[in-house]
C-alpha positions as CSV (number, residue, x, y, z in Angstrom):
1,X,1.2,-43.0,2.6
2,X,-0.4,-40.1,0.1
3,X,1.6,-40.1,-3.3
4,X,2.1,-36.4,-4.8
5,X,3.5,-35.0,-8.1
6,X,4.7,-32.4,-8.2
7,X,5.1,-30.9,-11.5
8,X,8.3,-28.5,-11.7
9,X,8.9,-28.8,-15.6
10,X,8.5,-25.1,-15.4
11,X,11.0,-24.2,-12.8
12,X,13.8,-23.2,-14.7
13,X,15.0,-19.9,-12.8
14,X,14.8,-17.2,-10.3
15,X,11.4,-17.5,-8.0
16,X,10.3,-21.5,-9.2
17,X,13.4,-22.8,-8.6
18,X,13.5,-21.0,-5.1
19,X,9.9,-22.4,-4.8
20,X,11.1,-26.1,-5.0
21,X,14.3,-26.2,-3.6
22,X,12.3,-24.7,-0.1
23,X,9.4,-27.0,-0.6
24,X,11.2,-30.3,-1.0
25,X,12.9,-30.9,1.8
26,X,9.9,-29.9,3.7
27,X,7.7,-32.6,1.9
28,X,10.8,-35.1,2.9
29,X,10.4,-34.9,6.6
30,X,6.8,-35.7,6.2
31,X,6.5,-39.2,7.0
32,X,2.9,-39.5,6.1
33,X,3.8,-38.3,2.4
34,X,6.0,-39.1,-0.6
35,X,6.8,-36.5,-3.5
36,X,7.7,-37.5,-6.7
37,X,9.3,-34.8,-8.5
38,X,9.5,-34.1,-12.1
39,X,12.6,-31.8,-13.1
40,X,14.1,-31.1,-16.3
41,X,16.8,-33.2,-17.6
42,X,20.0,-31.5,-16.3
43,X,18.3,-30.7,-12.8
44,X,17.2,-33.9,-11.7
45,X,20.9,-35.1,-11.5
46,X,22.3,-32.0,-9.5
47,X,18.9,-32.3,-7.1
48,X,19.2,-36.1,-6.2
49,X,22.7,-35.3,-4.9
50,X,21.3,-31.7,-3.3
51,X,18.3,-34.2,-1.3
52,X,19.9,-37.5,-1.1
53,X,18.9,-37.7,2.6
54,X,15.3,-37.2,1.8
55,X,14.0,-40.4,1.4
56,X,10.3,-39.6,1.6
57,X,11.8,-37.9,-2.5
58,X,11.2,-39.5,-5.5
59,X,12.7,-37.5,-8.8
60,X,11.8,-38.1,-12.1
61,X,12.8,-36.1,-15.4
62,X,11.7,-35.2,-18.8
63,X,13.3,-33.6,-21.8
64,X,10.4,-32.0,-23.8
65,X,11.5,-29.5,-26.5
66,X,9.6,-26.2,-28.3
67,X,10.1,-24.2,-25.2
68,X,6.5,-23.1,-23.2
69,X,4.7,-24.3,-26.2
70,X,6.6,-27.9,-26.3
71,X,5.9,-28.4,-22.2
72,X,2.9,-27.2,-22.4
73,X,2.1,-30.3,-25.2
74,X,4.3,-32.6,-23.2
75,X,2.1,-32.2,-19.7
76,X,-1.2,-32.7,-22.0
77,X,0.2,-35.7,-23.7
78,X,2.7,-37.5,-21.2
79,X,1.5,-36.7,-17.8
80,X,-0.7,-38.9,-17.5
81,X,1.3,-42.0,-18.4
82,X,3.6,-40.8,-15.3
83,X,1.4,-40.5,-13.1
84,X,-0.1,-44.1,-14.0
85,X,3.4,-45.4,-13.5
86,X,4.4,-43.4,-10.4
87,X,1.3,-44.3,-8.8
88,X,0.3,-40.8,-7.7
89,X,-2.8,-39.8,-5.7
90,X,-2.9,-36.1,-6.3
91,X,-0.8,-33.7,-8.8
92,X,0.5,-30.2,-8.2
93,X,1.2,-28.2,-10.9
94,X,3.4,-26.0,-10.2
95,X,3.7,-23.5,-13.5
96,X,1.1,-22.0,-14.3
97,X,-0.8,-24.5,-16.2
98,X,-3.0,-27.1,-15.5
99,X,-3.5,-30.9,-17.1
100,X,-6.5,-31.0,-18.4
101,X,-8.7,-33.7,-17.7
102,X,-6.1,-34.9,-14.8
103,X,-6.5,-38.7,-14.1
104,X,-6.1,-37.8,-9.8
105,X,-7.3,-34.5,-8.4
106,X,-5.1,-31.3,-9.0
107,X,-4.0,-28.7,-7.7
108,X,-2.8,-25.7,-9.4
109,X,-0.1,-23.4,-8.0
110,X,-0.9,-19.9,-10.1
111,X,2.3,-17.2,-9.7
112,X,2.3,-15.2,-12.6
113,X,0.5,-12.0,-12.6
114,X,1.8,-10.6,-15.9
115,X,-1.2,-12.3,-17.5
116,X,-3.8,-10.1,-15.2
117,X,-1.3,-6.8,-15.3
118,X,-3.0,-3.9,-17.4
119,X,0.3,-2.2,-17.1
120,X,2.6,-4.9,-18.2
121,X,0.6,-5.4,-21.5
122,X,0.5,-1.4,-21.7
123,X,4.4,-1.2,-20.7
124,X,5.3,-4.1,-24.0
125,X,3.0,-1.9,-26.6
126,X,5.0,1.7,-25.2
127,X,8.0,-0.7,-26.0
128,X,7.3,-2.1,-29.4
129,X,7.1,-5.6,-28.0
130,X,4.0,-7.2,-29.7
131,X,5.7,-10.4,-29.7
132,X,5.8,-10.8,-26.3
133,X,2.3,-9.2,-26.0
134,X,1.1,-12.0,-28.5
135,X,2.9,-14.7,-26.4
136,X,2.0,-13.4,-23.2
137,X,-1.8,-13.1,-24.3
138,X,-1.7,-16.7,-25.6
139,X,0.1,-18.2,-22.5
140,X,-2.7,-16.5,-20.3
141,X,-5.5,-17.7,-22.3
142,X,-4.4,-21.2,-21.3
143,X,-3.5,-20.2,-17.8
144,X,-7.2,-19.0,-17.6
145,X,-8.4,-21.9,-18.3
146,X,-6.1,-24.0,-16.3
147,X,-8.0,-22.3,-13.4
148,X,-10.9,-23.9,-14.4
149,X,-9.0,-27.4,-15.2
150,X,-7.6,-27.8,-11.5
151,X,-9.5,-29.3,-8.9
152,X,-8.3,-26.2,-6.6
153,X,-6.2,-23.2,-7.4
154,X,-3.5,-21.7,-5.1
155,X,-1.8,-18.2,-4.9
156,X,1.0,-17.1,-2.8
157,X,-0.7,-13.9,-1.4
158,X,-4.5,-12.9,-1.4
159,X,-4.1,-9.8,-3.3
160,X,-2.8,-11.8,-6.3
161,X,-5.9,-14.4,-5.0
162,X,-8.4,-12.0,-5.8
163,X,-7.1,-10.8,-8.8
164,X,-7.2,-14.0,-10.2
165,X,-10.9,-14.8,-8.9
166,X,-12.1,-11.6,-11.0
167,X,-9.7,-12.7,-14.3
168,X,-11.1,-16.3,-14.4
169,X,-14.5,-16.1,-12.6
170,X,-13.1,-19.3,-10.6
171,X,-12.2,-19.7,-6.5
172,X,-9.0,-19.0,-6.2
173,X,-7.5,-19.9,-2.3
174,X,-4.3,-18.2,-1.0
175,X,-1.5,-19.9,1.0
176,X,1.4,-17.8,2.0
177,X,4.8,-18.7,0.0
178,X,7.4,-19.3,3.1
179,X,10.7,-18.3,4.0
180,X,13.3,-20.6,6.2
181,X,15.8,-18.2,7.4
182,X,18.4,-21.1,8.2
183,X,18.7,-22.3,4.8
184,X,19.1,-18.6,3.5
185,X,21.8,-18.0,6.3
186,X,23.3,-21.5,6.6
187,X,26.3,-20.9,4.1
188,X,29.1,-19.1,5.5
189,X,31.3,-19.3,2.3
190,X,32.9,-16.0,1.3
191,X,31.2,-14.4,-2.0
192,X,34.3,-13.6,-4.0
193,X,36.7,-11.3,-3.8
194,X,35.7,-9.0,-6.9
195,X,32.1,-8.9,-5.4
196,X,33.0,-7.8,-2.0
197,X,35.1,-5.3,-3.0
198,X,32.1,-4.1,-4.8
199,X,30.1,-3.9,-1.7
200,X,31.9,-2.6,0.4
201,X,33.1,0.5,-1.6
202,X,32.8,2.7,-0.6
203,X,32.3,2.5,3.2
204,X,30.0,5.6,4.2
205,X,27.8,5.2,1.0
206,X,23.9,5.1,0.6
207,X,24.0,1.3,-0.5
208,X,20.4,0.5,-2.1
209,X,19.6,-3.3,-3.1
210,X,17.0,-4.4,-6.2
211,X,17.2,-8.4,-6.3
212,X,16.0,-9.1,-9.9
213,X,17.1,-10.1,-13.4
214,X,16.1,-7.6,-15.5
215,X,12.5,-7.6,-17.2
216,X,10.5,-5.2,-18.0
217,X,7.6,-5.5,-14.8
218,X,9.8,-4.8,-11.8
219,X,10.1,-1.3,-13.7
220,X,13.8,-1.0,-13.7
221,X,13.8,2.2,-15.4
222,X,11.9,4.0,-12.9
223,X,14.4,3.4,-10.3
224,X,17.4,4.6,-12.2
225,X,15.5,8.0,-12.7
226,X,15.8,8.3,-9.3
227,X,19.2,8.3,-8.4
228,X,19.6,11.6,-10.3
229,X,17.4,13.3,-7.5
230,X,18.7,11.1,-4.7
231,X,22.2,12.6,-6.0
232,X,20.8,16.3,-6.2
233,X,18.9,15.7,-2.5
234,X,22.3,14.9,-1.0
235,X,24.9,16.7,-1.9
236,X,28.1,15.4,-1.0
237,X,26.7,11.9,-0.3
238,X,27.8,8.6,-2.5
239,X,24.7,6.4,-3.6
240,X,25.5,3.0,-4.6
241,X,22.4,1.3,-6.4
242,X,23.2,-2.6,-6.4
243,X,21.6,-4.9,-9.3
244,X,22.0,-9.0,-8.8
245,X,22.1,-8.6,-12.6
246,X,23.9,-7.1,-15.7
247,X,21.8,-4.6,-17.4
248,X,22.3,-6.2,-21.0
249,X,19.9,-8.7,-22.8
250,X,22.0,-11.6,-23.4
251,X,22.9,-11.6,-19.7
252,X,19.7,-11.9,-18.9
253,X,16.8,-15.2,-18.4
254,X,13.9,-14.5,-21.1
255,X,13.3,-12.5,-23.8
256,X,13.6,-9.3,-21.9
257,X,15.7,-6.4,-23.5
258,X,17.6,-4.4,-21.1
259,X,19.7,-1.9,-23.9
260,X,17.1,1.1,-23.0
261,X,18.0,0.5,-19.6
262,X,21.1,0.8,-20.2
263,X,21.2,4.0,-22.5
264,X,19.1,5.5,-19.2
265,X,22.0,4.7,-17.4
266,X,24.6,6.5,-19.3
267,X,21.8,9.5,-20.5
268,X,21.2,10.7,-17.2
269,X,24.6,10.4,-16.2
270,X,24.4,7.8,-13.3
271,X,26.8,5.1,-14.2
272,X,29.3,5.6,-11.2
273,X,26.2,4.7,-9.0
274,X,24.9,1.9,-10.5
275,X,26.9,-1.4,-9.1
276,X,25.6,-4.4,-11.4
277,X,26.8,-7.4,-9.4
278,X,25.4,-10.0,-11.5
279,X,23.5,-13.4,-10.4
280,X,24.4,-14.1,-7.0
281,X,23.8,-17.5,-5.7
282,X,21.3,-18.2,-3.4
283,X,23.6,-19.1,-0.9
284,X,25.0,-16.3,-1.0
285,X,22.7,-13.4,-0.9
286,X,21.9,-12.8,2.5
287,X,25.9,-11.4,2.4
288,X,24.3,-8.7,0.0
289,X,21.5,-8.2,1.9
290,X,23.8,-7.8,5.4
291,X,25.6,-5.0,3.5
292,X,23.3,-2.6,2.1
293,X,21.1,-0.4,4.1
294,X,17.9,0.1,2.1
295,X,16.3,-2.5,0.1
296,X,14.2,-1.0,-2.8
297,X,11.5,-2.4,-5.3
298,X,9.9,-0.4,-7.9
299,X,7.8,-3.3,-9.3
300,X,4.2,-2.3,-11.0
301,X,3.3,-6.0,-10.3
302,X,3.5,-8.8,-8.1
303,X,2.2,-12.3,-7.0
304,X,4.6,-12.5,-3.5
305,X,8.3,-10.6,-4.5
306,X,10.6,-13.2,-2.2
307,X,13.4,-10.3,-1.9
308,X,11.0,-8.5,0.1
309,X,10.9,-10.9,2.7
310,X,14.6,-11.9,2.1
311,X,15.3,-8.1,3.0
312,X,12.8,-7.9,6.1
313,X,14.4,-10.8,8.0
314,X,18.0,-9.3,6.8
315,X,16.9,-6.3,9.0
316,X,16.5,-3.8,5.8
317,X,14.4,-0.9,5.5
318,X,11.9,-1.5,2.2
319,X,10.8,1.4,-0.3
320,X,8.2,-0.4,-1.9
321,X,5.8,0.2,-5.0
322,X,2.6,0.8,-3.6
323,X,1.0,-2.7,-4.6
324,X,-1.5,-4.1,-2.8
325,X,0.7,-7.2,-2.4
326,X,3.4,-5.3,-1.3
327,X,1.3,-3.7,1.4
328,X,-0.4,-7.3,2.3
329,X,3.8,-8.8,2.6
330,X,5.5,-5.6,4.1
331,X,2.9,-4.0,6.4
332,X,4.9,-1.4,8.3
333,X,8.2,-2.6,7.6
334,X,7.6,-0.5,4.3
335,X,7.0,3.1,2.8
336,X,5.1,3.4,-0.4
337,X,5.5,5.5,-3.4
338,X,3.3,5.8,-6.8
339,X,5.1,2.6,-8.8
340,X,6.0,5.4,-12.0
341,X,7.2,7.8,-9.5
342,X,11.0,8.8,-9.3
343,X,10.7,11.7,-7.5
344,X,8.5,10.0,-4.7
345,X,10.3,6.6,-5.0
346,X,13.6,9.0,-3.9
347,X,11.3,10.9,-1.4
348,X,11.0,7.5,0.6
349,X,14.7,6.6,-0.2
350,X,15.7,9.9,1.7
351,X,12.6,9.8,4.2
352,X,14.1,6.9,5.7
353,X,17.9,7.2,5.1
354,X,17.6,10.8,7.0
355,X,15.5,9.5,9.9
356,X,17.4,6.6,12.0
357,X,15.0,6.2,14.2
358,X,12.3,5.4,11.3
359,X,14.8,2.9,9.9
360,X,15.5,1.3,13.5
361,X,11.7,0.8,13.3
362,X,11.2,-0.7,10.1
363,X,14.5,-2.9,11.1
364,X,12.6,-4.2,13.8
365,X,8.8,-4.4,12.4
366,X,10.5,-6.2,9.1
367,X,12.4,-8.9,11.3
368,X,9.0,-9.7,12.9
369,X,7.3,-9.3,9.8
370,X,9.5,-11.9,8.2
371,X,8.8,-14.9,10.7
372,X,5.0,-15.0,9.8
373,X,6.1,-16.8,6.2
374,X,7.2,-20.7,7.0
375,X,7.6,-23.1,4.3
376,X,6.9,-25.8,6.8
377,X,3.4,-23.7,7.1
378,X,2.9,-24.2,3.2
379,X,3.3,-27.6,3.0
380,X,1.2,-28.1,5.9
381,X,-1.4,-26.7,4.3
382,X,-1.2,-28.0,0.9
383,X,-0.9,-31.4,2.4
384,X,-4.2,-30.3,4.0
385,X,-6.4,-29.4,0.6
386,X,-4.6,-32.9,-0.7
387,X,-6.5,-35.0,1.8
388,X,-9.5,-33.0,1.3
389,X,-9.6,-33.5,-2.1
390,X,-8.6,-37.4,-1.9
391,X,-11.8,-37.5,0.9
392,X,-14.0,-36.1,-1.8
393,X,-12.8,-38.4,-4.5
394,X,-13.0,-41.4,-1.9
395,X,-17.0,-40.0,-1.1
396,X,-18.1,-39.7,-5.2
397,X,-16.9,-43.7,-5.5
């Protein structure tokens, strides 16, 4: 039986967490394979009881300290010990950065594109955040070289592939992140009561749906300026933007501020249109999703956006920034608009809420769109590279 470790120190919210709790259970129905997990401390607890009937699941957890920084020291210093004692074959590392000098081959899962983004380092210096700018800098000199540290590297989409390729001058192979629309469906339980009544007032509104916390690269700001326009374009006509966040900082994951955000908000007069639901549990999302009628992203970058396939099998329409990785996920089950564009963002909002026979289409192309992204697909083929690089390692000695 191949041993793997998977490394999720660095899961901590939003799209890692959704990475691992899709990718574990599909490791534990491989019987040819065992995962040993490292969480955390706090998670490992809650996840044993979440997988207990996954026996093929080992977890292990870890308390390192310093934030980034102090992980980052504790997978260069301490890895290696747990990996003597688990007895693992192969390591995945699953944030960003790689072990140097691993002890088994490695594989590095690369998802973060704000350290290739032009427009995210240009967006922090509009902003006045040279902090972040330093940090972010420093974080992606190391992810640079983790490319060159890992046996293979792995992106979720090959738009974000080849941007990596040209950033680190290093192969960089793409394998689809997944989507298991039982496990986003499976739990019936009412969202509550305040929520609902959120969604479902009023009934004969334009309902749009951004699934984000706030940060500064899914380009929040852009998409408020809209609804000002959307408003003026149809007169007589409620829009209802909903946010699965609160558009204030210490509501908020990360070191993002979201007061300018905010002030936009009440500057341009849109406040009876925004609808800030807050986090909504997993669980419970695809009860947003069934209630809106557009699902809209303004991001000016992406590595894979989840949401977008989230919305596609809920049967929503998508208005997407036109990415390259939005067009690679999407296809025709999106329009496109110039990512710092309100007016054309709101010129695909009303191109496909005034044409129901576009929607019905994009409904249709998005459902179909959304079953070519299996987790069981992913694992397959990360089990794949693992045996190909345990082959190699077997041929050298």
């Amino acid at each position: 039986m191949m041993r793997l470790f998977i490394n999720g120190l660095a899961a901590s919210a939003g799209a890692g967490l959704t990475y691992l709790r899709n990718v574990i259970p599909q490791f534990g129905r491989r019987p040819g394979a065992h995962a040993i997990v490292l969480l955390s401390a706090g998670l490992s607890a809650e996840w044993r009881r979440e997988f207990d009937d996954c026996p093929n699941i080992t977890f292990v957890e870890a308390k390192p300290t310093g934030g980034v920084v102090g992980r980052f020291l504790f997978e260069q210093t301490k890895l290696r010990d747990l990996l003597s004692q688990t007895g693992a074959q192969v390591l995945i590392s699953a944030g960003n950065f790689a072990v140097r000098n691993s002890p088994v081959p490695q594989i590095l899962l690369s998802g973060n594109s704000l350290y290739v983004s032009a427009d995210f380092y240009r967006d922090l210096r509009k902003r006045g955040g040279y902090a972040l700018w330093i940090d972010t800098r420093i974080k992606g000199w190391f992810a640079r070289r983790s490319v060159g540290w890992a046996e293979v590297t792995v992106a979720p989409s090959d738009a974000f592939a080849r941007d990596l390729a040209k950033w680190s001058g290093k192969q960089v192979l793409s394998i689809y992140h997944g989507f298991d629309p039982d496990l986003f469906t499976g739990d019936a339980s009412p969202i509550p009561e305040a929520m609902q009544n959120q969604l479902k007032e009023p009934a004969d509104a334009l309902k749009l749906l951004f699934v984000s916390h706030y940060n500064y690269y899914r380009n929040f700001e852009t998409l408020i300026r809209a609804l000002p326009i959307l408003r003026e374009r149809l007169p007589g006509k409620q829009i209802k933007l909903f946010l699965t966040c609160h558009l204030s900082s210490s509501r908020n994951p990360g070191s993002y501020r979201a007061e300018n955000a905010a002030l936009l908000v009440g500057t341009l007069g849109v406040r009876d249109n925004v609808v800030e639901l807050g986090s909504v549990p997993y669980r419970s999302l695809h009860q947003v999703y069934r209630d809106c009628h557009i699902y809209v992203t303004p991001a000016y970058t992406e590595t894979f956006a989840h949401p977008l396939v989230e919305a596609m099998s809920s049967g929503l329409p998508v208005v997407a920034s036109d990415l390259p990785v939005h067009r690679e996920i999407c296809g025709d089950a999106a329009v496109y608009f110039p990512r710092f564009s309100p007016d054309a963002l709101a010129e695909r909002v009303l191109q496909v809420q005034t044409s129901p026979q576009l929607a019905k289409e994009m409904s249709s192309q998005g459902r179909q769109r959304a079953r070519c992204f299996s987790w069981s697909d992913h694992v397959d083929r990360l089990l794949v590279l693992a045996e190909q690089l345990l082959e190699s390692e077997r041929e050298r000695n």
